[in-house]
DSSP file (Angstrom, degrees, kcal/mol; ACC not computed):
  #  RESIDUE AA STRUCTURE BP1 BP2  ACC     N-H-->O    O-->H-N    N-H-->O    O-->H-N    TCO  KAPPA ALPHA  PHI   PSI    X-CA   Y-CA   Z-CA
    1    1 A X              0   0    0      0, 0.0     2,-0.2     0, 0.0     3,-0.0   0.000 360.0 360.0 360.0 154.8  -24.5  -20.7   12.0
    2    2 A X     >  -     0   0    0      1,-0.1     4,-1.7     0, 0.0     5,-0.2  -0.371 360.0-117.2 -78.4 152.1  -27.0  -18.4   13.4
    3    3 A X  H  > S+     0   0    0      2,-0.2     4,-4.2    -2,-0.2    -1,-0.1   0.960 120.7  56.9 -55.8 -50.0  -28.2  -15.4   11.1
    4    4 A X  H  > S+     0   0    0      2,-0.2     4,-2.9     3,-0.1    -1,-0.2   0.963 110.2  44.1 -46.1 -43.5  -26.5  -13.0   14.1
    5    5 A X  H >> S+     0   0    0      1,-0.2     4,-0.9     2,-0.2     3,-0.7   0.906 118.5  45.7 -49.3 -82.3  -23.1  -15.0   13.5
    6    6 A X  H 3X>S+     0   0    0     -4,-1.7     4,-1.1     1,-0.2     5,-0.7   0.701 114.8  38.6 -26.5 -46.1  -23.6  -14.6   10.0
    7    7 A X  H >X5S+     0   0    0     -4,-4.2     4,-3.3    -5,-0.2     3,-1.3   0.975 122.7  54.4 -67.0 -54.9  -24.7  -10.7    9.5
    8    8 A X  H <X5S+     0   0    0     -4,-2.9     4,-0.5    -3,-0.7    -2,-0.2   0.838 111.9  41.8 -41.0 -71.8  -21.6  -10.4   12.7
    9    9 A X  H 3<5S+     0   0    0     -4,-0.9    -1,-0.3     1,-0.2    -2,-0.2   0.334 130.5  21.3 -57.5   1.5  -18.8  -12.3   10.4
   10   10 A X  H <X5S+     0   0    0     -3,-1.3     4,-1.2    -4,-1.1     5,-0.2   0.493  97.3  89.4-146.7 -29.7  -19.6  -10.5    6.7
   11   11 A X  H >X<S+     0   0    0     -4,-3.3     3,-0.8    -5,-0.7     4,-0.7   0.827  85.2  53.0 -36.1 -57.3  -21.3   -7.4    7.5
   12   12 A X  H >X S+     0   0    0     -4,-0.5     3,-2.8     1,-0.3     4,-2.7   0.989 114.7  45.1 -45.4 -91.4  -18.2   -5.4    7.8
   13   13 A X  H 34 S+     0   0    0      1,-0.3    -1,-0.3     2,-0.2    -2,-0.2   0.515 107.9  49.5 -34.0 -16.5  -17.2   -6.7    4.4
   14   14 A X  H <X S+     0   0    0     -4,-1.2     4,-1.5    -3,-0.8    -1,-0.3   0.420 110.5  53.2-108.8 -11.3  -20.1   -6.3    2.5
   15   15 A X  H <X S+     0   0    0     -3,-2.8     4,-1.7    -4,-0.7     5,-0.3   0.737 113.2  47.3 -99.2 -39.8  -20.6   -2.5    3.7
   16   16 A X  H  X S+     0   0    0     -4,-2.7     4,-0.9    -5,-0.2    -2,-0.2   0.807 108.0  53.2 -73.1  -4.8  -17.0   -1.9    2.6
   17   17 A X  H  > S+     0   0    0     -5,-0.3     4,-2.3     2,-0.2    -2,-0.2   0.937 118.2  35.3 -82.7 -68.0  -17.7   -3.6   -0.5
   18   18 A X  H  X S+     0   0    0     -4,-1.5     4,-0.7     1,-0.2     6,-0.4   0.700 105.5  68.2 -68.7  -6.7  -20.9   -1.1   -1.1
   19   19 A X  H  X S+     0   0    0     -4,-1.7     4,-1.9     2,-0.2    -1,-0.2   0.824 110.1  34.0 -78.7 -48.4  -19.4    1.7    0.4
   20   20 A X  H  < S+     0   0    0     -4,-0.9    -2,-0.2    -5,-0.3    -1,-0.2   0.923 112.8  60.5 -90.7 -10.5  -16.8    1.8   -2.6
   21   21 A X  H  < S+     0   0    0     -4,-2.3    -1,-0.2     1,-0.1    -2,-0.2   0.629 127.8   6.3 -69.6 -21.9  -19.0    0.7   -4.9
   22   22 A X  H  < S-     0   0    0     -4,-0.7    -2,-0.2     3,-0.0    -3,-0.2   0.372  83.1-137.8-141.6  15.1  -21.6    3.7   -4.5
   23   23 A X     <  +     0   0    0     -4,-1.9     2,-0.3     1,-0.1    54,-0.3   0.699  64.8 105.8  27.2  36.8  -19.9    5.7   -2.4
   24   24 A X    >>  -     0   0    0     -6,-0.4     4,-1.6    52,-0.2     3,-0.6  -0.912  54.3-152.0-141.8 126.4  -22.9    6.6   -0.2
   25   25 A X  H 3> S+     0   0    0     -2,-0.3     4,-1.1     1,-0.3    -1,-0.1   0.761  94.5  56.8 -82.4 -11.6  -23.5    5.6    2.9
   26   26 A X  H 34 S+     0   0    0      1,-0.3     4,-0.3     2,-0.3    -1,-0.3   0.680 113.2  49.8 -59.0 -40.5  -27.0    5.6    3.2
   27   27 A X  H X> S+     0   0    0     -3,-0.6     4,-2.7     2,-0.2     3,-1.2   0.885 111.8  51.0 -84.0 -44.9  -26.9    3.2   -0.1
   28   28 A X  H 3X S+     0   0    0     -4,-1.6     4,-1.5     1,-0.3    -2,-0.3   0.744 105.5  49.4 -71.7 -35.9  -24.4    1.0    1.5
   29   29 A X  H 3X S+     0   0    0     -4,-1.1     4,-0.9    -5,-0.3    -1,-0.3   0.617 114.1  46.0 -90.5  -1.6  -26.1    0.6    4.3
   30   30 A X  H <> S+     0   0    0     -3,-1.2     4,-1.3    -4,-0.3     5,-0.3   0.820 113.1  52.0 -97.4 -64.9  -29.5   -0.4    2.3
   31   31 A X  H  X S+     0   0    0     -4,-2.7     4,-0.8     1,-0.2    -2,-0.2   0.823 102.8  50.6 -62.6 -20.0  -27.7   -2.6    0.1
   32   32 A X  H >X S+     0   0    0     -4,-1.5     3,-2.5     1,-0.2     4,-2.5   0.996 121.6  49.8 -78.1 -44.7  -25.7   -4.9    3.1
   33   33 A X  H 3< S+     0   0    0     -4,-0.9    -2,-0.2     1,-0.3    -1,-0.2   0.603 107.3  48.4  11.2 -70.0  -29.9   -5.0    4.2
   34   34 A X  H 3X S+     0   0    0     -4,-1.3     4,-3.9     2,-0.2    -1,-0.3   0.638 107.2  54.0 -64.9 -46.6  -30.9   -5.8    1.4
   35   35 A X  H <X S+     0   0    0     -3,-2.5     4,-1.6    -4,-0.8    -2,-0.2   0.810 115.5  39.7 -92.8 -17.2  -28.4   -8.7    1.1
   36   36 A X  H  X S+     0   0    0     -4,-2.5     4,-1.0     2,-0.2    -1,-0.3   0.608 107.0  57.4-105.4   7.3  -29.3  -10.2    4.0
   37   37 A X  H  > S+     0   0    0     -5,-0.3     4,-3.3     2,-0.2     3,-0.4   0.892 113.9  47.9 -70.2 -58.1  -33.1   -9.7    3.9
   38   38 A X  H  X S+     0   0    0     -4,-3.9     4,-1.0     1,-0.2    -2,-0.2   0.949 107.0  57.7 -61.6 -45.6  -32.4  -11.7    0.5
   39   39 A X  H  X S+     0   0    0     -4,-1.6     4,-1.3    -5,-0.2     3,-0.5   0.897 109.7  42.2   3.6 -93.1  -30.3  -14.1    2.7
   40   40 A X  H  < S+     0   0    0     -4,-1.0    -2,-0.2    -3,-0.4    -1,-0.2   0.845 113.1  51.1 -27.7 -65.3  -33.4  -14.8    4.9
   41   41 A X  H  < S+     0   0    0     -4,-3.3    -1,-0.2     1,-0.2    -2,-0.2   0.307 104.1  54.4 -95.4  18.5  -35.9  -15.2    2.2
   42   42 A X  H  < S-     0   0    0     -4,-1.0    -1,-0.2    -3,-0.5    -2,-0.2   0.553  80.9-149.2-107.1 -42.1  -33.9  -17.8   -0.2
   43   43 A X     <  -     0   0    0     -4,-1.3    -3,-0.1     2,-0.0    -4,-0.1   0.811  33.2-165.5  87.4   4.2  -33.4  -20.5    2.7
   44   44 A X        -     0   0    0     -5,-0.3     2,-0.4     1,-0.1    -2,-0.1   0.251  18.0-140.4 -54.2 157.7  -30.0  -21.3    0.5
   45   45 A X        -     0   0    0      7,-0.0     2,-0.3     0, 0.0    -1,-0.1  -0.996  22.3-171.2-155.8  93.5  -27.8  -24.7    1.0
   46   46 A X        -     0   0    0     -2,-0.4     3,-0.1     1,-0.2     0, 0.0  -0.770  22.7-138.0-105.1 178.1  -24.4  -23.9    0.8
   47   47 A X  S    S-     0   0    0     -2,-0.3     2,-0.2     1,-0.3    -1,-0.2   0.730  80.2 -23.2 -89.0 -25.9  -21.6  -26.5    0.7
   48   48 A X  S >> S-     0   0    0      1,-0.0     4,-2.6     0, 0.0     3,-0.7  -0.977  84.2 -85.0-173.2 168.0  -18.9  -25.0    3.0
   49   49 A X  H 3> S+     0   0    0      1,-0.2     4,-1.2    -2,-0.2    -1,-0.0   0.458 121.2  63.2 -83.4  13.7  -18.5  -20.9    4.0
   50   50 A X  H 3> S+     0   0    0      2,-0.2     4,-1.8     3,-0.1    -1,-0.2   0.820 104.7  41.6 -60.2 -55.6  -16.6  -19.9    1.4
   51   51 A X  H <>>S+     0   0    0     -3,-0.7     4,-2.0     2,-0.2     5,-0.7   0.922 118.0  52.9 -75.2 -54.4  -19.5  -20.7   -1.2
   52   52 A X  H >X5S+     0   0    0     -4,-2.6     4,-3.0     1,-0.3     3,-1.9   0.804 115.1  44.1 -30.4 -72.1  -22.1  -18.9    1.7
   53   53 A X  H 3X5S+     0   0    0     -4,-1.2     4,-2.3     1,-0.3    -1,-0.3   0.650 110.4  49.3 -56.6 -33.3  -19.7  -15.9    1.6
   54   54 A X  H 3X5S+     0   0    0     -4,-1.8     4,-2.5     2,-0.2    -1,-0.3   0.912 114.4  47.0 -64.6 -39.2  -19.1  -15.5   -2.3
   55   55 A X  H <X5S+     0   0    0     -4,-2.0     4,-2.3    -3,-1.9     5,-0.3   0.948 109.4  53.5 -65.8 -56.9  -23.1  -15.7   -2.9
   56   56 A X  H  X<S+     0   0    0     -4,-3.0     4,-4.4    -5,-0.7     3,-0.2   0.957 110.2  45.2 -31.0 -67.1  -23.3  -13.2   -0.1
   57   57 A X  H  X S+     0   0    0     -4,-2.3     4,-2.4     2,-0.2     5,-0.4   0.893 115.3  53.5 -48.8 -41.2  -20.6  -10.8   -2.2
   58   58 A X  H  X S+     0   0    0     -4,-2.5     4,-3.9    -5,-0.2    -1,-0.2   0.966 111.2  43.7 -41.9 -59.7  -22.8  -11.6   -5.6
   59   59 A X  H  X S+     0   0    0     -4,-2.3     4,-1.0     2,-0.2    -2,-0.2   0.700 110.2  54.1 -60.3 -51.5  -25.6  -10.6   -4.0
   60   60 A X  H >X S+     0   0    0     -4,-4.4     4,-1.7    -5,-0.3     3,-0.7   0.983 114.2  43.9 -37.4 -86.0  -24.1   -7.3   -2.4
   61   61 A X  H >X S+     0   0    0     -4,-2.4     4,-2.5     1,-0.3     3,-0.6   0.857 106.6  52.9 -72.6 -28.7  -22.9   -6.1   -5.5
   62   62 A X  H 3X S+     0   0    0     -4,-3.9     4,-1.8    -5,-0.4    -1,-0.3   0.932 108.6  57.6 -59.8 -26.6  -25.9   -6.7   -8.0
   63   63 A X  H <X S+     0   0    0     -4,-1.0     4,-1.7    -3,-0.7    -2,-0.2   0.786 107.9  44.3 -81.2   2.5  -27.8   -4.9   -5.6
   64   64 A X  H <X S+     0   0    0     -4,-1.7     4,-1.8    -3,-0.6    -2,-0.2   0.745 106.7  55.6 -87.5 -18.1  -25.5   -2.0   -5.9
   65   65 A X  H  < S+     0   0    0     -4,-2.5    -2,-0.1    -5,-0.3    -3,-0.1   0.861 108.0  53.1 -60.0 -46.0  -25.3   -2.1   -9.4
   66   66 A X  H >< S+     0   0    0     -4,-1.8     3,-1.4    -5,-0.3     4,-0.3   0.976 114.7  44.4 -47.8 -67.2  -29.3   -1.9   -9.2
   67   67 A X  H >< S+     0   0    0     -4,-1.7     3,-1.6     1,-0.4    -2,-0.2   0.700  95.0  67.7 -68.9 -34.2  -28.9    1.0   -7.1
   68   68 A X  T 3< S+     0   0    0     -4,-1.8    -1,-0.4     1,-0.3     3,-0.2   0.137  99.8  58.9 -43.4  -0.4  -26.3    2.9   -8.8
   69   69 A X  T <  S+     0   0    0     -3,-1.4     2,-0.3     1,-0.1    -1,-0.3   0.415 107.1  42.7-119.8 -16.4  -29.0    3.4  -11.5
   70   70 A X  S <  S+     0   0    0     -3,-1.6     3,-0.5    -4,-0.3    -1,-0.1  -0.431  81.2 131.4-119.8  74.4  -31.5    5.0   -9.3
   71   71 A X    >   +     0   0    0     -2,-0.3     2,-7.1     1,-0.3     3,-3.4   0.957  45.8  85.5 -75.3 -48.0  -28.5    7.3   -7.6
   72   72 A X  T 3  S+     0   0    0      1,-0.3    -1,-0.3    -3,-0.2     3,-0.1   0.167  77.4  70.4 -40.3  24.3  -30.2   10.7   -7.8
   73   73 A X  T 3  S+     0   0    0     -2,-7.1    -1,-0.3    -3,-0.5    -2,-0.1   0.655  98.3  48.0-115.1 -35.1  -32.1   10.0   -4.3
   74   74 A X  S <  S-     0   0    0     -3,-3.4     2,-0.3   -50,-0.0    -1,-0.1  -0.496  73.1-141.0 -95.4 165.3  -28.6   10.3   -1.9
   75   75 A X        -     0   0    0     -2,-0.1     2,-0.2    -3,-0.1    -3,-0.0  -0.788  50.1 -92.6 -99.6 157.3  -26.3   13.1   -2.1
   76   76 A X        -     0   0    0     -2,-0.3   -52,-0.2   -52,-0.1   -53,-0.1  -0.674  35.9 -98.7 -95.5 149.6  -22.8   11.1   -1.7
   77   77 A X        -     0   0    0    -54,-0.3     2,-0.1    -2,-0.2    -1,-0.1   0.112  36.5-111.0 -29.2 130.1  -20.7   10.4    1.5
   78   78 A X     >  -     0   0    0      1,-0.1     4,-0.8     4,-0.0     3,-0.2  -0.602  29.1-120.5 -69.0 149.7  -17.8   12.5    2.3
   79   79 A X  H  > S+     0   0    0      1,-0.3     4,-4.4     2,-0.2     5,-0.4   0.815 107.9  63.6 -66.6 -40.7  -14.2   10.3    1.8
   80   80 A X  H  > S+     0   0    0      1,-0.2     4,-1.5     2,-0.2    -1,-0.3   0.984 108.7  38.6 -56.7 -40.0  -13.2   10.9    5.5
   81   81 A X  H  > S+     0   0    0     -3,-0.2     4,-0.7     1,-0.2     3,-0.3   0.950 111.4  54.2 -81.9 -31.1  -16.0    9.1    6.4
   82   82 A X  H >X S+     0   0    0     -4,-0.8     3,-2.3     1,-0.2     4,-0.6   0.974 119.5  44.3 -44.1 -60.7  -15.9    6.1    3.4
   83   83 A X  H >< S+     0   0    0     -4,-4.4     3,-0.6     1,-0.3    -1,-0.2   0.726  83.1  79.8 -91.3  10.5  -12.2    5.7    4.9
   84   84 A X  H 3< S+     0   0    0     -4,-1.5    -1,-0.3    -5,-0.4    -2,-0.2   0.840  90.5  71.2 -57.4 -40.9  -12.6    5.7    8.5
   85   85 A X  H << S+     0   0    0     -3,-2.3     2,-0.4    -4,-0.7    -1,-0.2   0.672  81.7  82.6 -49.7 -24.6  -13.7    1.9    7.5
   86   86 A X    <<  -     0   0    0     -4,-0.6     6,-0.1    -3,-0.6    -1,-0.1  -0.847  68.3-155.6 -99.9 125.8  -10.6    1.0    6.8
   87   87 A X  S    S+     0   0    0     -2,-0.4    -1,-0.1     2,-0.1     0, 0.0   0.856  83.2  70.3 -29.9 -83.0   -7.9   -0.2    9.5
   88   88 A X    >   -     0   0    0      1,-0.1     3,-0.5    -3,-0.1     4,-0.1  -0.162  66.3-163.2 -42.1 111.0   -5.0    0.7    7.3
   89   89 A X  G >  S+     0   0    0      1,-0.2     3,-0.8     2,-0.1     4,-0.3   0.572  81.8  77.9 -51.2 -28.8   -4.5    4.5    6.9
   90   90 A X  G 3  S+     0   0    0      1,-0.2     3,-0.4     2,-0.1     4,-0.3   0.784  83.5  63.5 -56.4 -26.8   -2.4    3.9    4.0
   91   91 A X  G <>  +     0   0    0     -3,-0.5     4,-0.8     1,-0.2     3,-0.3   0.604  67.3 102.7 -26.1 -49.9   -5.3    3.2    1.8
   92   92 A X  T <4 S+     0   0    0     -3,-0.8    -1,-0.2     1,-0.3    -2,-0.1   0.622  88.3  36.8 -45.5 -33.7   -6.8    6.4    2.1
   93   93 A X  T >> S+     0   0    0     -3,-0.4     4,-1.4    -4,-0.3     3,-1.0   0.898 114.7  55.2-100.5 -33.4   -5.5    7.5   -1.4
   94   94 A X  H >> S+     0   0    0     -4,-0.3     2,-6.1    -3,-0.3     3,-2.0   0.734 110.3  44.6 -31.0-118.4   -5.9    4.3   -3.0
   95   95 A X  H 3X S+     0   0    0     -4,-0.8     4,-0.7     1,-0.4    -1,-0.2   0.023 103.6  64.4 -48.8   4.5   -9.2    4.1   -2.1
   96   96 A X  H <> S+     0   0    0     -2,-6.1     4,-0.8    -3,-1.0    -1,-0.4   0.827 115.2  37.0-105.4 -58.8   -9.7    7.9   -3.2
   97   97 A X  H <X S+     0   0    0     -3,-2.0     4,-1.0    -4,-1.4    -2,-0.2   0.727 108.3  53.9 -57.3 -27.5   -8.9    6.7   -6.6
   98   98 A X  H >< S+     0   0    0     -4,-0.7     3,-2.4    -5,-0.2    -2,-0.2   0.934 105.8  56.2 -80.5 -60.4  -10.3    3.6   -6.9
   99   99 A X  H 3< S+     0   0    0     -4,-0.7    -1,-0.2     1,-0.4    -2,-0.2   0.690 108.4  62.2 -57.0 -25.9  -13.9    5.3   -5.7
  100  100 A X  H 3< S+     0   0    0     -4,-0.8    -1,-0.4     2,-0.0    -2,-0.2   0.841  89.5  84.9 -62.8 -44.6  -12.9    7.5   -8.9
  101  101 A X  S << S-     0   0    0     -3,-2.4     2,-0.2    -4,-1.0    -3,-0.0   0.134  92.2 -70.4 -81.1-171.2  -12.9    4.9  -11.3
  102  102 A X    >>  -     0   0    0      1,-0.1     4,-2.5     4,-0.0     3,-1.4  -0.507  42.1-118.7 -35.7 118.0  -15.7    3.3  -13.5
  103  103 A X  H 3> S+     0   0    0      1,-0.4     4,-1.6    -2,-0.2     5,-0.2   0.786 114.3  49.8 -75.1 -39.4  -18.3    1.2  -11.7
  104  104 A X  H 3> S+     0   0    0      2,-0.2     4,-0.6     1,-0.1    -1,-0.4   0.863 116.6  40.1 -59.7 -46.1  -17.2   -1.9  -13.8
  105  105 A X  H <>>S+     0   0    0     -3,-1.4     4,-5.7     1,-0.2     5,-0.7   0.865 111.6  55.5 -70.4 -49.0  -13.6   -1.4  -13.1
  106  106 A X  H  X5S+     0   0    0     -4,-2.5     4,-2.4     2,-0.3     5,-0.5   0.963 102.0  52.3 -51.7 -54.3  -13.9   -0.5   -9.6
  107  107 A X  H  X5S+     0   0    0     -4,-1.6     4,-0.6     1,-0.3    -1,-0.2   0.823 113.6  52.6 -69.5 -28.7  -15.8   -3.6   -8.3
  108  108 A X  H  X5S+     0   0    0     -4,-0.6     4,-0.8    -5,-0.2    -1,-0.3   0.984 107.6  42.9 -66.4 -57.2  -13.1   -5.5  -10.0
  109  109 A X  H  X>S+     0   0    0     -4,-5.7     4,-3.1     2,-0.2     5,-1.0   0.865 115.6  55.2 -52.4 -40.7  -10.0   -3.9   -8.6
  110  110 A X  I  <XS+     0   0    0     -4,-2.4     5,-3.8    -5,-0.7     6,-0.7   0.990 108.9  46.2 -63.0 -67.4  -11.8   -4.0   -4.9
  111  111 A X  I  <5S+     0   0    0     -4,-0.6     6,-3.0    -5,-0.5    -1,-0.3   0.834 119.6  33.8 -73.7  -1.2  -12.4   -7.3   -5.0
  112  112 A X  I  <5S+     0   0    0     -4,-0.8    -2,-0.2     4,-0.2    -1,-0.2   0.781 129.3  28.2 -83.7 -38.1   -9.0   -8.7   -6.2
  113  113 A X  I  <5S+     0   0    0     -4,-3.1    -3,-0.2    -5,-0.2    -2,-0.1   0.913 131.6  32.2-101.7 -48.7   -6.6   -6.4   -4.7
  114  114 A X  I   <S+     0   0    0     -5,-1.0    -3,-0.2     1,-0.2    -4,-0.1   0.991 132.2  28.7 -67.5 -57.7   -8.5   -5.2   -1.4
  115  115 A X  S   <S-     0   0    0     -5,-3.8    -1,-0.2    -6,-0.2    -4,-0.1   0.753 104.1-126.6 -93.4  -1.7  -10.4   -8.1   -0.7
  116  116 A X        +     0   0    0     -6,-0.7    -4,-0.2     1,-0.2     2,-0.2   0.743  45.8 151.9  97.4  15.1   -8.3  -10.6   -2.0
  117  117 A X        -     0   0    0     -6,-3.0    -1,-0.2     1,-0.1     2,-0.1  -0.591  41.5-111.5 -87.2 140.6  -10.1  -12.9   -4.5
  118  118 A X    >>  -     0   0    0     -2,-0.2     4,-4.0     1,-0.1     3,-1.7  -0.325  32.4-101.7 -68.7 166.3   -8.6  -14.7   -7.4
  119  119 A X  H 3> S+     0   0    0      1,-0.3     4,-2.8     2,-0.2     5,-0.2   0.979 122.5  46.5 -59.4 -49.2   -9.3  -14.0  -11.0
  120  120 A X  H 34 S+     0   0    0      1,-0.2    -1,-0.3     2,-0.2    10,-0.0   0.617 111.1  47.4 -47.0 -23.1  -11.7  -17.0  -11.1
  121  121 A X  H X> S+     0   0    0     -3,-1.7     3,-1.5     2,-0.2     4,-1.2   0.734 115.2  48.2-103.2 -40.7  -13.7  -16.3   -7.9
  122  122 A X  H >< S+     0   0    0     -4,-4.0     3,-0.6     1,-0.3     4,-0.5   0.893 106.7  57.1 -77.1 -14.6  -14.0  -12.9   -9.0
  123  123 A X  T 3<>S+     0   0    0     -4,-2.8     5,-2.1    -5,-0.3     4,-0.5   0.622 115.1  39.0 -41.3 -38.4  -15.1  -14.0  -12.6
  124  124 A X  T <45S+     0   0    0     -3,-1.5    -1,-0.2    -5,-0.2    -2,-0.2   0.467 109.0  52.7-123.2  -5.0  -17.8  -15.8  -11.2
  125  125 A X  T <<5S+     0   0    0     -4,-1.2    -1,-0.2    -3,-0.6    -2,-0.2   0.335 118.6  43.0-113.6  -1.8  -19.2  -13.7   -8.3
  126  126 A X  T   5S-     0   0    0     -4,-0.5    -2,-0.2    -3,-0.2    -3,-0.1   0.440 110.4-123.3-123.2 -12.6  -19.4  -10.9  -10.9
  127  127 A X  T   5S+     0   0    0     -4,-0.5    -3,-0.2     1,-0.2     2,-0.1   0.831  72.5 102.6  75.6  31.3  -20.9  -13.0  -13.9
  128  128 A X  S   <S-     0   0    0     -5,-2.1     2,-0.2    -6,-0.1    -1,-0.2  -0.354  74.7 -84.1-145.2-120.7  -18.4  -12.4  -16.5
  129  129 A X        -     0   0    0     -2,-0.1     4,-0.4     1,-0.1    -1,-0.1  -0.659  32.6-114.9-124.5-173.0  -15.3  -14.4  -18.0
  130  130 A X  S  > S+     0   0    0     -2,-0.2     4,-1.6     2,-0.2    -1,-0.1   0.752 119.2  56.7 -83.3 -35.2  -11.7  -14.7  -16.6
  131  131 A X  H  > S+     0   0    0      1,-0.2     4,-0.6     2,-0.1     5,-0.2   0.757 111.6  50.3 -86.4 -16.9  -10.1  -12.6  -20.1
  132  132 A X  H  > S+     0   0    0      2,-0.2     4,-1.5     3,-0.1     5,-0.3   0.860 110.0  45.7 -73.6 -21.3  -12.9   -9.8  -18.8
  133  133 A X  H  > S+     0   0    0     -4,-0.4     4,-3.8     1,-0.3    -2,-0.1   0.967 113.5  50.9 -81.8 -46.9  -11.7   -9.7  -15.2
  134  134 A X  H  X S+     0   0    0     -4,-1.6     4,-1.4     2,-0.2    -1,-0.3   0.738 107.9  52.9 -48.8 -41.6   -8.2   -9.6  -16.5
  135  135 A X  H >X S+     0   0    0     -4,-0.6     4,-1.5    -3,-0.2     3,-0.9   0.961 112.8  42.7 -65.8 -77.0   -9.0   -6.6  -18.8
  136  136 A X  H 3X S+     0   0    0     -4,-1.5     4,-0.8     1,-0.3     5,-0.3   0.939 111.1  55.4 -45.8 -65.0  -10.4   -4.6  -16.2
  137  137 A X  H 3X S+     0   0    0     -4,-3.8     4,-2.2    -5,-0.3    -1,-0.3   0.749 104.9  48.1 -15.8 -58.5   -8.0   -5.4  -14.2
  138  138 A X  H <X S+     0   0    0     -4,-1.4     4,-1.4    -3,-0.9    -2,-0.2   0.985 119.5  40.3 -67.2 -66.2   -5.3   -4.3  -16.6
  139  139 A X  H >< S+     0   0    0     -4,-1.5     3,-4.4     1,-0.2     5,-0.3   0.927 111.3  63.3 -36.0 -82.2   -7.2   -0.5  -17.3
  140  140 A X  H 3X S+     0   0    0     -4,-0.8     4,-2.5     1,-0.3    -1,-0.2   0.631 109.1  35.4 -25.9 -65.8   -8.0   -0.5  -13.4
  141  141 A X  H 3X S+     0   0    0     -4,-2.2     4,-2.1    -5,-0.3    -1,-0.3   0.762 115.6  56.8 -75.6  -5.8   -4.1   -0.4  -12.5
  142  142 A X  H <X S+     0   0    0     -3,-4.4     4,-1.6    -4,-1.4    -1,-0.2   0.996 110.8  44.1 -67.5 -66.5   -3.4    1.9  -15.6
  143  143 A X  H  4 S+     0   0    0      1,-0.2    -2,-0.2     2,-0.2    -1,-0.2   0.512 109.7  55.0 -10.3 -53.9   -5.9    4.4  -14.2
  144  144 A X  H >X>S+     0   0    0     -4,-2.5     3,-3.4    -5,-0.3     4,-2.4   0.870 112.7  43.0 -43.4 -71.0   -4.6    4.0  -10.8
  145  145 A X  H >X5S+     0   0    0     -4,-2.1     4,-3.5     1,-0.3     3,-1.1   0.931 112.8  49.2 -45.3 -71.0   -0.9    4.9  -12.0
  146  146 A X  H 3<5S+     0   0    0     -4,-1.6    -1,-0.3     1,-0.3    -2,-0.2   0.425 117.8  41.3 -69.6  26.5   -1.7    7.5  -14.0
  147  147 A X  H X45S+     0   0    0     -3,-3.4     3,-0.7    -5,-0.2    -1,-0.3   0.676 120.2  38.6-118.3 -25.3   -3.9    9.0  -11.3
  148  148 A X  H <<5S+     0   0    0     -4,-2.4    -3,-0.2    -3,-1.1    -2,-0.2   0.825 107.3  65.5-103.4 -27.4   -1.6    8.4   -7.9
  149  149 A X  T 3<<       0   0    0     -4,-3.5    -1,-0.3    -5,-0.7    -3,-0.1   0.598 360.0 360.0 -86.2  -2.3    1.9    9.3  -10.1
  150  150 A X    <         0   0    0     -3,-0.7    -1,-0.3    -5,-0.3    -2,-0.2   0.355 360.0 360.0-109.0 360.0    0.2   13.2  -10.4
């Protein structure tokens, strides 16, 4: 595949990915940049587009973690505009909450429940074990309840 295919087929995902992860967009839109300048300049060999597309996600979110430490430069995005990205209008209040939570929790919930990964993929695209993902996991939906049930 061509770089255009590529940035075409994952862009969209990797901006919603930093978009809840720093909830700015200006920073979202640096970090999907970012992740395909880094893209570019590794020259990488994947085995199949799965592997491409997890490396991509890796890569997305350590640089938002990076960035999340120097935050004080953006003011953050208003929610209408964060959830205008998403088809589903039902979301909108998930997604109000989840933006709410803890940057460690959050990047877990997103990518399991939104984007669909298993505990293992997300274990491994985030660098931490399967009984952490699981943890977070567990807090993330407690949080959630006790924030959507008020």
């Amino acid at each position: 595949m061509t770089i255009e295919e590529i940035v075409r087929t994952h862009s969209n995902m990797l901006y919603r990915i930093c978009i809840v992860m720093l909830g700015n967009e200006a920073d979202a839109q640096d970090a999907v940049q970012d992740t395909f300048c880094r893209y570019l300049e590794q020259n990488k060999k994947f085995t199949d587009k799965e592997h491409e597309k997890a490396w991509l996600i890796t890569v997305a979110t350590n640089r938002c973690r990076d960035m999340q430490r120097l935050r004080l430069r953006h003011p953050k995005v208003d929610l209408e505009k964060i959830t205008a990205s998403y088809e589903a209008p039902d979301y909108n209040e998930v997604l109000t909450e989840l933006i709410k939570l803890p940057p460690s929790i959050k990047s877990v919930v997103y990518l399991h429940y939104i984007e669909g990964y298993k505990l293992t993929e997300v274990s491994e695209m985030l660098g931490i074990s399967s009984n952490a993902v699981k943890k977070r996991l567990q807090r993330g939906r407690k949080m959630l309840k006790l924030r959507l049930e008020n």
